[in-house]
C-alpha positions as CSV (number, residue, x, y, z in Angstrom):
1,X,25.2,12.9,7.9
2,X,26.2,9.8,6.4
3,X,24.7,6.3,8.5
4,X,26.7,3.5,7.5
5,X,23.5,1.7,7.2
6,X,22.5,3.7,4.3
7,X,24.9,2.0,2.0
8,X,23.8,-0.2,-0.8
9,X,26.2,-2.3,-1.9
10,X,25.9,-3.2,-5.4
11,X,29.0,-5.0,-6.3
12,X,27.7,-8.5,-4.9
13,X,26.0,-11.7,-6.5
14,X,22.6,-10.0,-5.4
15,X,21.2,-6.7,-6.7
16,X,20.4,-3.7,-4.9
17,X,16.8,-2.6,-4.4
18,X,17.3,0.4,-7.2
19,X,18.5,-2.1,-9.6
20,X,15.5,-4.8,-8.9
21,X,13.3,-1.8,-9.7
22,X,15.0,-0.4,-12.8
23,X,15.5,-3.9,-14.1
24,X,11.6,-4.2,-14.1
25,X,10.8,-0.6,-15.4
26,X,13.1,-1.4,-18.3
27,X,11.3,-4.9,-18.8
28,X,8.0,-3.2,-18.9
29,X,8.9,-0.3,-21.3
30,X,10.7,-3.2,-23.8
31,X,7.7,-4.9,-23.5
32,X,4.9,-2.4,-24.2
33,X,7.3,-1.4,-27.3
34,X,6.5,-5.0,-28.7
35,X,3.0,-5.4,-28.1
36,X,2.7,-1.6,-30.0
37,X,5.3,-3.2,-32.4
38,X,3.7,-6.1,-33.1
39,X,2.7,-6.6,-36.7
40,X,-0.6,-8.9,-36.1
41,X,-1.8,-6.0,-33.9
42,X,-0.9,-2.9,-35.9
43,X,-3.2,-4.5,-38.4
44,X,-6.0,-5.2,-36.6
45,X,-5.3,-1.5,-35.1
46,X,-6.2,-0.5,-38.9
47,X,-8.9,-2.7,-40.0
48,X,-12.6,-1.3,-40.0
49,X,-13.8,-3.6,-36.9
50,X,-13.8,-2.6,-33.3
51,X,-11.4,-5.4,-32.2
52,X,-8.3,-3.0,-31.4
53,X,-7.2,-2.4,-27.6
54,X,-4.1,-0.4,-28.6
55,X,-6.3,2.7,-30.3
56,X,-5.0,5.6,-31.5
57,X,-4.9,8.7,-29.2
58,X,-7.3,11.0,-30.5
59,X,-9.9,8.3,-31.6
60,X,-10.1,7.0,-28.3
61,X,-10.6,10.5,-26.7
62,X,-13.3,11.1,-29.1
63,X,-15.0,8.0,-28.2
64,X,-14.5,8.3,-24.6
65,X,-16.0,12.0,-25.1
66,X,-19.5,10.3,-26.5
67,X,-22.1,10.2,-24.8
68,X,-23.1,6.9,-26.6
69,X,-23.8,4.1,-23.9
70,X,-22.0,1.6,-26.4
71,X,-19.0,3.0,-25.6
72,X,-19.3,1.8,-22.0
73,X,-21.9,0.4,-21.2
74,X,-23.6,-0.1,-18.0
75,X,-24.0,-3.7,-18.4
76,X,-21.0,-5.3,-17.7
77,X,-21.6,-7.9,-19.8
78,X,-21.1,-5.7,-22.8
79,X,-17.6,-4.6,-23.5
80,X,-15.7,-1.6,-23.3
81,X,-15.1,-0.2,-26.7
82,X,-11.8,-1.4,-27.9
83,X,-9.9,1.7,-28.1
84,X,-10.6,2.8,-25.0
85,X,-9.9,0.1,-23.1
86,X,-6.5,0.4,-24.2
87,X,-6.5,4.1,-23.1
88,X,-7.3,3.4,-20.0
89,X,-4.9,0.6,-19.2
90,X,-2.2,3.2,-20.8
91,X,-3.0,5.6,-18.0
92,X,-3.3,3.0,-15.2
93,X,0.3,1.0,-15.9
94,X,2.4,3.6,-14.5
95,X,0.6,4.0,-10.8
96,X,-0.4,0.0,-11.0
97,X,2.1,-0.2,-7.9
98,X,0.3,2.7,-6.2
99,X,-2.9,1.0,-5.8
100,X,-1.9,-2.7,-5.3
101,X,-1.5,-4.1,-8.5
102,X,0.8,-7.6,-7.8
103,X,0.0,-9.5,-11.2
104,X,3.1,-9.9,-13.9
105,X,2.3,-6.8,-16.1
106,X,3.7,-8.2,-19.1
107,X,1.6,-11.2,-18.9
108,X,-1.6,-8.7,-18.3
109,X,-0.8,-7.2,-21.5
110,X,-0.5,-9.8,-23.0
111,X,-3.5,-11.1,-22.1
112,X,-5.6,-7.5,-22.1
113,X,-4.1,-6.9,-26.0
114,X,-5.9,-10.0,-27.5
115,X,-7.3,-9.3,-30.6
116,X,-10.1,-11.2,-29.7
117,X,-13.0,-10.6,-27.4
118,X,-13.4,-14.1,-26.8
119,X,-9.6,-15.0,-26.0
120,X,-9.2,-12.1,-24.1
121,X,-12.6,-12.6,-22.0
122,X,-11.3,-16.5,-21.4
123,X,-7.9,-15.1,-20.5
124,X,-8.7,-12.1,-18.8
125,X,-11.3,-11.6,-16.0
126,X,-13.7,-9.1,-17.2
127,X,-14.4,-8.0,-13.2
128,X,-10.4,-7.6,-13.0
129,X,-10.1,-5.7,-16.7
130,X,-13.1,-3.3,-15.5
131,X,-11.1,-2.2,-12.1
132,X,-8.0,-1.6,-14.7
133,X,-10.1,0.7,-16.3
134,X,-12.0,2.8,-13.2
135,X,-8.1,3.3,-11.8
136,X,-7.4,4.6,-15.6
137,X,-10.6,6.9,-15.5
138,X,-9.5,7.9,-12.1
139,X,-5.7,8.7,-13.0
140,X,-6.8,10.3,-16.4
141,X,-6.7,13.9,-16.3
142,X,-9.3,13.9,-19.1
143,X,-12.7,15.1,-18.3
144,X,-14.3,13.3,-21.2
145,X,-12.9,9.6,-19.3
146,X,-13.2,10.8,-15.7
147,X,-17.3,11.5,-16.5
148,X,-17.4,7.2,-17.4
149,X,-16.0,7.1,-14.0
150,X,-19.3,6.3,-12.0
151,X,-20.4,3.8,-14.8
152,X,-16.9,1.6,-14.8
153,X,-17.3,1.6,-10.9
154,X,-20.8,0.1,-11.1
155,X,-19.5,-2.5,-13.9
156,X,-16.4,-3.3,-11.6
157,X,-18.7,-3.7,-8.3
158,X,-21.1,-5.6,-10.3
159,X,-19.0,-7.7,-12.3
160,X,-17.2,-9.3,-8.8
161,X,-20.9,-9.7,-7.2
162,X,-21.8,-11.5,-10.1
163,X,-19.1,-14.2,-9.0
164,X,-18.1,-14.8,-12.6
165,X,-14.4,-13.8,-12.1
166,X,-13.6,-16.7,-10.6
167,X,-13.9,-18.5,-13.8
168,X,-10.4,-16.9,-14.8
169,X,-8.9,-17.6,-11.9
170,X,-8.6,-16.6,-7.8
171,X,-5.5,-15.1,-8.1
172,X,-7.1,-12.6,-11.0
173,X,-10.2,-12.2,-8.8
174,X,-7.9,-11.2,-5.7
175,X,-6.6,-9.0,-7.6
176,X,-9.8,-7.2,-8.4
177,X,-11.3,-7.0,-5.0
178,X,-7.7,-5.5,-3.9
179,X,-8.0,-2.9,-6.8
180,X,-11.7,-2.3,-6.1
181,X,-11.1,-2.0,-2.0
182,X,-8.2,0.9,-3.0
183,X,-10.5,2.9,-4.8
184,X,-13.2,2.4,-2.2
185,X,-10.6,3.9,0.5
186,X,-9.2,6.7,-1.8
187,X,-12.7,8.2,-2.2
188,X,-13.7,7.5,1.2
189,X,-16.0,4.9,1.5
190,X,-14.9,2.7,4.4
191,X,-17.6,0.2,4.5
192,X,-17.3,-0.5,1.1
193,X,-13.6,-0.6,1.4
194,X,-13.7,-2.5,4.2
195,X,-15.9,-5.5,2.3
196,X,-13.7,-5.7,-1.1
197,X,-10.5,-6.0,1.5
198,X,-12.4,-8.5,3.3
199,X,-12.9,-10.5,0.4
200,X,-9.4,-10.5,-0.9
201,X,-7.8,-11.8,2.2
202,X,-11.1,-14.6,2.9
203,X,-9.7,-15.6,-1.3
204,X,-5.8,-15.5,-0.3
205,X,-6.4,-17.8,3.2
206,X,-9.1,-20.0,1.3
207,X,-6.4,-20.6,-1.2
208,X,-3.9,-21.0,1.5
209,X,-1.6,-18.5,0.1
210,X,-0.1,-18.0,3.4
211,X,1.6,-21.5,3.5
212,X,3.3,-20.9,0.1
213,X,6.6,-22.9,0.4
214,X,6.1,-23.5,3.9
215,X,8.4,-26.0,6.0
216,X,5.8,-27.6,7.1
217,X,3.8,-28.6,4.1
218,X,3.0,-31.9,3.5
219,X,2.0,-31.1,0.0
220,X,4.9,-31.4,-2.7
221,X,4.9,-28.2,-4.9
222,X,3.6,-29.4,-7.9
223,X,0.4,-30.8,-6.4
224,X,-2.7,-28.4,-5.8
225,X,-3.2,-26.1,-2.9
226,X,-5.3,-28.0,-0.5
227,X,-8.2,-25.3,1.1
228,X,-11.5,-24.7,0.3
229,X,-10.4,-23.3,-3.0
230,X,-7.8,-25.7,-4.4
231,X,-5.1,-24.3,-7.0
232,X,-3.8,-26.4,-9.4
233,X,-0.1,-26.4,-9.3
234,X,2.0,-22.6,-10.4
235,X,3.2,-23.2,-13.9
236,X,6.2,-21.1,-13.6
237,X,8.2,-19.4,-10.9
238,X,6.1,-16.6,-12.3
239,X,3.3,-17.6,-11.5
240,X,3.9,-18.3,-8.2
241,X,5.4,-15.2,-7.6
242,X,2.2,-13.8,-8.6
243,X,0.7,-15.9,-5.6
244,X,3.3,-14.8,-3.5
245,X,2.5,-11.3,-4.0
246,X,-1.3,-11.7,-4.0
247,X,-0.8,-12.9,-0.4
248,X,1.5,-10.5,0.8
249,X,-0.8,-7.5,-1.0
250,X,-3.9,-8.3,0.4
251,X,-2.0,-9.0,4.2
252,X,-0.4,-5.4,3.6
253,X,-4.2,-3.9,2.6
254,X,-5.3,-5.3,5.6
255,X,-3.0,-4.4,7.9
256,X,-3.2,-0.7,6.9
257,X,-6.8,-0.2,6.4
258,X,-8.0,-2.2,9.8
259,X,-6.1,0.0,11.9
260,X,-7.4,3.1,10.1
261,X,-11.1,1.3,10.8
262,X,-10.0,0.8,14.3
263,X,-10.6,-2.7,13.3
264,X,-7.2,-4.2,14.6
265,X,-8.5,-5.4,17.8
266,X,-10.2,-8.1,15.7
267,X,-7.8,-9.3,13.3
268,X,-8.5,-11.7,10.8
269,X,-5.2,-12.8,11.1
270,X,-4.7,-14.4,14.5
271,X,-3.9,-17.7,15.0
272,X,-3.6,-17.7,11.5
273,X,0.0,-19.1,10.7
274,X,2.3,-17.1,7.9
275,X,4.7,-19.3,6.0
276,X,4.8,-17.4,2.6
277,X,8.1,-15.9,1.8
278,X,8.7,-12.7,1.5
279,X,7.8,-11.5,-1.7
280,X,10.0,-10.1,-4.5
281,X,9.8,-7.4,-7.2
282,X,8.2,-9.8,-10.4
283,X,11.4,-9.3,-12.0
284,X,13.4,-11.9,-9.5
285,X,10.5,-14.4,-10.1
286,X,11.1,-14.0,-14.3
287,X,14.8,-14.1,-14.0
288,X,14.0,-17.5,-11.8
289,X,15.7,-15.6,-8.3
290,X,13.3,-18.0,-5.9
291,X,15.2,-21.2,-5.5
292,X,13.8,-24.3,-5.9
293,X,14.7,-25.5,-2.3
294,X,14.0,-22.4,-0.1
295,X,10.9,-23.1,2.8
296,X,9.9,-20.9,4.7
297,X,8.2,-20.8,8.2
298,X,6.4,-18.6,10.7
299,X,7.4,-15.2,8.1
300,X,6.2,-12.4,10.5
301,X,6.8,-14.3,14.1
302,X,11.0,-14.6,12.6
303,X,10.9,-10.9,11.6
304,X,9.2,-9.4,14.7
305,X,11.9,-11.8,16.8
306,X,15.0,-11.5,14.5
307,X,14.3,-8.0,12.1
308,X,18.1,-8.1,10.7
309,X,18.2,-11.9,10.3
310,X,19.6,-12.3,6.5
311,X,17.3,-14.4,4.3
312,X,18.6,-16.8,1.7
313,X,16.3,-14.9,-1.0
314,X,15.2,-11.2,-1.7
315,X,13.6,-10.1,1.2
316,X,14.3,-6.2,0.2
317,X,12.1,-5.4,-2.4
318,X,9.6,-2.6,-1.8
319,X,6.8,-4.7,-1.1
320,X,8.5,-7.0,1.5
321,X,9.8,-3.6,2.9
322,X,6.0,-2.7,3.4
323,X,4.9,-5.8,4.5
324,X,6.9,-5.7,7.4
325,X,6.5,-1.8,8.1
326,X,2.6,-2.5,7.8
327,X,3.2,-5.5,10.6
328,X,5.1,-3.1,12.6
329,X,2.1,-0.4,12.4
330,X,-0.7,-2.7,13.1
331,X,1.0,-4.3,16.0
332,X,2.0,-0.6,17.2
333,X,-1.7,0.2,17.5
334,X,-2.9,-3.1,18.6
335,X,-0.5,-2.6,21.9
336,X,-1.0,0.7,22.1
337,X,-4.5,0.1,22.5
338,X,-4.0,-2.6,25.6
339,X,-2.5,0.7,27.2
340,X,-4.9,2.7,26.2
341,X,-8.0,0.9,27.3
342,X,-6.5,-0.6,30.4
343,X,-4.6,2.9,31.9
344,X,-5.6,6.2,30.3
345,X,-8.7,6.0,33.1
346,X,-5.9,6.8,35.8
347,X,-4.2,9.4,33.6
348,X,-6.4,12.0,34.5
349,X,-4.3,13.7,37.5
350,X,-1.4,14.2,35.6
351,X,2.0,12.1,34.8
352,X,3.0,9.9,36.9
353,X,6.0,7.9,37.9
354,X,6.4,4.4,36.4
355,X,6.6,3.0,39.8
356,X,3.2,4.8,40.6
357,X,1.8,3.3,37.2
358,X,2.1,-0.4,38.4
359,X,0.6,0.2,42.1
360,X,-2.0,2.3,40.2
361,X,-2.4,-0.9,37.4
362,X,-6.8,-1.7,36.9
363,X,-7.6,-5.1,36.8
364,X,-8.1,-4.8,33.1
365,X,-4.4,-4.8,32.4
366,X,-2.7,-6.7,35.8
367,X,0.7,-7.5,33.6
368,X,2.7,-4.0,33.6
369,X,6.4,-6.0,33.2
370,X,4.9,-8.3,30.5
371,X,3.5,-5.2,28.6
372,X,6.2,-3.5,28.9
373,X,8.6,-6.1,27.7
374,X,6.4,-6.3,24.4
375,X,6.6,-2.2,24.2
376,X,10.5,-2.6,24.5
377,X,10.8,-5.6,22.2
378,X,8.5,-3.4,19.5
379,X,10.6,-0.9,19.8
380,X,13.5,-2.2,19.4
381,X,12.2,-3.8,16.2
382,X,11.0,-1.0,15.2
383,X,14.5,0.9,15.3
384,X,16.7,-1.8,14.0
385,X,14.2,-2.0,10.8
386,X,14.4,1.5,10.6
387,X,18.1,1.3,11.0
388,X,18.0,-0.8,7.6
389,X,16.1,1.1,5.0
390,X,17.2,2.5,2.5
391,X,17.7,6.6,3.0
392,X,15.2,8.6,1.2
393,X,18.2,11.7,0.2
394,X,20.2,8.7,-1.1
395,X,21.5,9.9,-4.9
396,X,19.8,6.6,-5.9
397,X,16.8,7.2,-4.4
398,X,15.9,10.8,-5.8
399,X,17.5,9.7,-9.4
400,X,14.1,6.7,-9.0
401,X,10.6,8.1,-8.8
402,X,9.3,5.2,-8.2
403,X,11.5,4.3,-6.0
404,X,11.1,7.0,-4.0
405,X,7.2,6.6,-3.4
406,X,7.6,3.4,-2.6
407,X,10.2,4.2,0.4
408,X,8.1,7.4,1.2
409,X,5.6,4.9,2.1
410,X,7.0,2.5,4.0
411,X,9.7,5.3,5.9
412,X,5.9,6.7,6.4
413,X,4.3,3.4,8.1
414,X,7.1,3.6,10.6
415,X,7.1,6.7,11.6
416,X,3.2,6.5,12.3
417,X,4.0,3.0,14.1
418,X,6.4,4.4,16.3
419,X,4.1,7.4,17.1
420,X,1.2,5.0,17.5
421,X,3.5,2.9,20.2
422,X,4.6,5.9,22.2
423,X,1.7,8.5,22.0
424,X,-0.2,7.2,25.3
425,X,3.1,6.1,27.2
426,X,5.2,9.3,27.1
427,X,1.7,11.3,28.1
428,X,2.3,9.0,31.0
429,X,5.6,8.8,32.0
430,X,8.1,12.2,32.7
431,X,11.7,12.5,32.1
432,X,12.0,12.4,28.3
433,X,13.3,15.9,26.7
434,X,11.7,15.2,23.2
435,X,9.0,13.0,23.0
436,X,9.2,9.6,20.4
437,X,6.0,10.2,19.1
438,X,7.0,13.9,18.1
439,X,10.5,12.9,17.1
440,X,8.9,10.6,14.5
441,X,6.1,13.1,13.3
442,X,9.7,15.5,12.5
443,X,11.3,12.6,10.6
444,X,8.5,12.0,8.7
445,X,7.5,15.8,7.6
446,X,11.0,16.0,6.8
447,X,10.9,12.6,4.3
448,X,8.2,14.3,2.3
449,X,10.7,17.3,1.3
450,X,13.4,14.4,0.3
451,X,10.9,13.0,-2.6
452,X,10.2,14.6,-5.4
453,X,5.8,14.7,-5.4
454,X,5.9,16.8,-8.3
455,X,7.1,14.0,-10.0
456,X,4.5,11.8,-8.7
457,X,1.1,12.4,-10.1
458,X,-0.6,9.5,-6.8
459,X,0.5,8.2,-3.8
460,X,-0.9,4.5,-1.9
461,X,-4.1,6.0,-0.3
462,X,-2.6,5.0,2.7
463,X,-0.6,7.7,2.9
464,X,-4.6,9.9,3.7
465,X,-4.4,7.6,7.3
466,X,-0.8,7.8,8.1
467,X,-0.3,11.7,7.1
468,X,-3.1,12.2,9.4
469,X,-1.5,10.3,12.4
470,X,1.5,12.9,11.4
471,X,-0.5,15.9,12.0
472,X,-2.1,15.3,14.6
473,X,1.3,14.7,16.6
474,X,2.0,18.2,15.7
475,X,-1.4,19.6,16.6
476,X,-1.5,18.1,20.3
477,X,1.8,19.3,20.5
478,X,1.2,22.9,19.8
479,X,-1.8,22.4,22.0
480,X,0.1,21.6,24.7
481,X,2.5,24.7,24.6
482,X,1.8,28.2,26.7
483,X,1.0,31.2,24.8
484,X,4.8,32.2,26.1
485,X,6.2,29.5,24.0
486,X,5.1,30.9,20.5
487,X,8.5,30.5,18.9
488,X,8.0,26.6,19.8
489,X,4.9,26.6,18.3
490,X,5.5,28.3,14.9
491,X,8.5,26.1,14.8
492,X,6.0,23.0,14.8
493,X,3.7,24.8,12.8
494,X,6.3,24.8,10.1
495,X,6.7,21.2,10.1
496,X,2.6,20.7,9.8
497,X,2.9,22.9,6.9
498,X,5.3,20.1,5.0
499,X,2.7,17.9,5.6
500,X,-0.4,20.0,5.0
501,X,1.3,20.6,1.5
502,X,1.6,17.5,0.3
503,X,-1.9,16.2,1.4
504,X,-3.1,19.7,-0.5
505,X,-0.8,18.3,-3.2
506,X,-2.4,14.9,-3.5
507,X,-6.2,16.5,-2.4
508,X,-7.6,16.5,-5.7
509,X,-6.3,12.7,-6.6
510,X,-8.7,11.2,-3.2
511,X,-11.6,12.7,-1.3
512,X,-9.8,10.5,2.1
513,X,-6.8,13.1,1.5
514,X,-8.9,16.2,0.8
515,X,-10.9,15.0,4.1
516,X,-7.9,14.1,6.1
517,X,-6.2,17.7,5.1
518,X,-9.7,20.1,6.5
519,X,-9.6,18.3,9.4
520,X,-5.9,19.0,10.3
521,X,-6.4,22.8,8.4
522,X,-9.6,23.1,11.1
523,X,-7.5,22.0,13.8
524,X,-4.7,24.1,13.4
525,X,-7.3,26.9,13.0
526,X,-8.8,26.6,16.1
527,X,-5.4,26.5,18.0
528,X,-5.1,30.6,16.5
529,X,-1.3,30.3,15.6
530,X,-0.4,32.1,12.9
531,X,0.3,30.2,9.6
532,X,3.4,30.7,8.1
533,X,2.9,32.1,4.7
534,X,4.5,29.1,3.5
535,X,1.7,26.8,4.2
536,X,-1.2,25.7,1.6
537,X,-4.3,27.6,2.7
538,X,-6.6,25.7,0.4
């Protein structure tokens, strides 16, 4: 059915979402064309030396398939060889989004295609270019550059312990401990994740990132940052877009991954005050879209009171779009988890009436009207911000691939917030004849078969945490049924299959997934419904 919140007008002074991103996928393919087009380059390509980073196919596969250590070497203070350094950040560009990346790409390849070792090690942070290249091992679907996969991993972690990144910069070395902390996630390794994340958000507020344009600043612009690591003033709108997002991607890291850690309860983040505005695709910031008087102040306190507020700038790209459905899935938890904690010790003989829920209230959790006032207030966040996304079986959506994972992502993070605010209350209270929580899990198995993931070789490895909230909606729902009530429960078991599929889809991309999907596979198993022939086995 058509929502008349699903249009996107286009004919206005500002452009739509679709056209921010095709704007910037069009910049970035122009762009690539002249740094391959580029005369000074092509020659160094075909000189004798080692100096390329825009190789030749086959020469860098055959490199990459050497077993040589010169080719990558251990030592991080040794360089990559030449060609396959620009393999590698070949195959990483088209996922950079995917796994965080927030600088200007077309400055990064400028920077990364320097003929010169030397200007591209003084413009370019070795710890930042080695991450580039792990992601590229990882995406490649070559063995020969997935087996130097353990060695660019042990250059990228040692390379940021080393400290020597922040010689090019904070804002490159945020980057890298964002790009590092992904990988750590995708392949499983919390702790690890957890530290590289911890360090990206300690850089952003040290740098006072999150005071960007504030109202409140007593700074003019084009003095430095004032914070225990002082920036020297943005010399563009570009680059302080890049700030902009480097603040706003490390919050959105952290807002995902502390929840899956179960880490929300202490968040780095409070009392800490958010003035940054949204950010914008990197496109509005080259174009010059920021204005020059716009201040901003308390970013996330505005949205969570006023969601549909208009904003005199972009607030619609697809990273402010998962900034705020990150906010909404941490602060989901994080009150869910007062519930939890303070009430699911009296939930043991069965629902019961609200009005038996507040005599029955522990001392633990002695405000029942003031909590629920913050459930009601989420939720009606929650729906409103729902209400204004974008539809994922819009024509413009499924004619975007990129577009679409983006949306599948943040669609995703609501769904899971909404499940994650109502899970504990509706197993609480009677009366409802479809539970939120399960409502949402249907939603969002249904948005997966409204993207096209065939198209899409890897997803945000957030999608491992929130898939798995998904299923196991659908498992403690088919728990829950009588053995009378099979039709019921092969009629959820079909919607776990949409999602089973798509985490068998992505399995083979991140060990989290692959993890995430035998849990959910040995779950089902145990519950002895049939599987509909339809769902992934493997």
């Amino acid at each position: 059915m058509e929502r008349e919140y699903d249009c996107e007008y286009t004919d206005g002074p500002v452009p739509s979402l679709t056209q921010l991103l095709e704007r910037d996928v069009a910049r970035l393919q122009a762009r690539i064309k002249e740094l391959e087009a580029d005369p000074q380059r092509t020659a160094s390509r075909n000189t004798a030396g080692s100096s390329s980073t825009s190789p030749n196919l086959s020469t860098a596969i055959v490199l990459a398939s050497s077993s040589s250590s010169s080719i990558i070497p251990a030592d991080p203070g040794s360089e990559v060889h030449q060609a396959v350094i620009g393999l590698l950040i070949g195959i990483f560009v088209p996922h950079a989004s995917q796994v965080g990346f927030f600088l200007n790409i077309s400055r990064f390849l400028d920077a990364a295609y320097l003929p010169s070792s030397e200007t591209r090690q003084s413009a370019l942070s070795p710890a930042l270019l080695d991450c580039v290249l792990l992601w590229g091992a990882h995406f490649s679907n070559n063995r020969s550059l997935k087996d130097h996969e353990a060695t660019l991993l042990n250059r990228a972690v040692m390379s940021l312990a080393s400290g020597s990144s922040l010689q090019n910069g904070t804002i490159q070395t945020i980057q890298a401990e964002i790009l590092l902390a992904n990988y750590f996630f995708c392949q499983s390794r919390m702790l690890e994740g957890t530290y590289h994340c911890s360090a990206a958000v300690a850089l952003a507020l040290s740098c006072r990132l999150n005071r960007i344009r504030s109202a409140e600043a007593t700074v003019p612009l084009n003095l430095p940052t004032q914070g225990i690591l002082a920036l020297s003033p943005p010399h563009d709108l570009v680059e302080e877009g890049e700030r902009i997002n480097a603040f706003w991607t490390a919050y959105i890291l952290d807002r995902g991954w502390s929840v899956a850690q179960g880490s929300h309860a202490n968040d780095v983040f409070l009392g800490v005050q958010i003035d940054t505005p949204w950010p914008q695709e990197m496109g509005s910031y080259e174009e010059g879209d920021l204005p020059a008087e716009l201040r901003s102040l308390n970013t996330i306190a505005a949205f969570l009171n006023e969601p549909a507020a208009g904003t005199p700038y972009d607030a619609i790209s697809t990273i402010a779009l998962r900034a705020k459905a990150a906010t909404l899935f941490e602060r989901a938890t994080r009150l869910a988890s007062q519930w939890t904690h303070g009430l699911l010790p009296f939930l043991d003989h069965g629902p019961l009436e609200s009005d038996q829920l507040a005599a029955s209230l522990p001392p633990a959790m002695p405000d029942f009207d003031g909590f629920y006032v913050q459930v009601f207030r989420l939720d009606a966040v929650l729906r409103s911000f729902t209400a204004s996304l974008l539809a994922l079986d819009r024509p413009e959506v499924a004619g975007n691939v990129e577009l679409g994972a983006h949306l599948l992502v943040t669609h995703t993070y609501v769904y899971a917030a909404i499940i994650r605010l109502h899970t504990h209350l509706e197993a609480a209270m009677t009366g409802y004849e479809e539970r939120h929580d399960l409502r949402a899990a249907k939603q969002a198995a249904d948005a997966i078969d409204m993207v096209q993931l065939t198209e899409l070789p890897f997803l945000d490895p957030i999608l491992a945490i929130l898939w798995g909230v998904i299923g196991k909606v659908f498992i403690d729902s088919i728990r829950r049924l009588s053995d009378e009530q099979l039709e019921q429960k092969q009629a959820l078991v079909l919607y776990l299959g949409k999602v089973i599929n798509a985490m068998a889809l992505y399995a083979h991309t991140s060990i989290l997934i692959a993890a995430q999907l035998a849990q959910i596979q040995a779950d089902l198993a145990a519950l002895n419904v049939p599987a509909p022939a339809a769902i992934t086995q493997a």
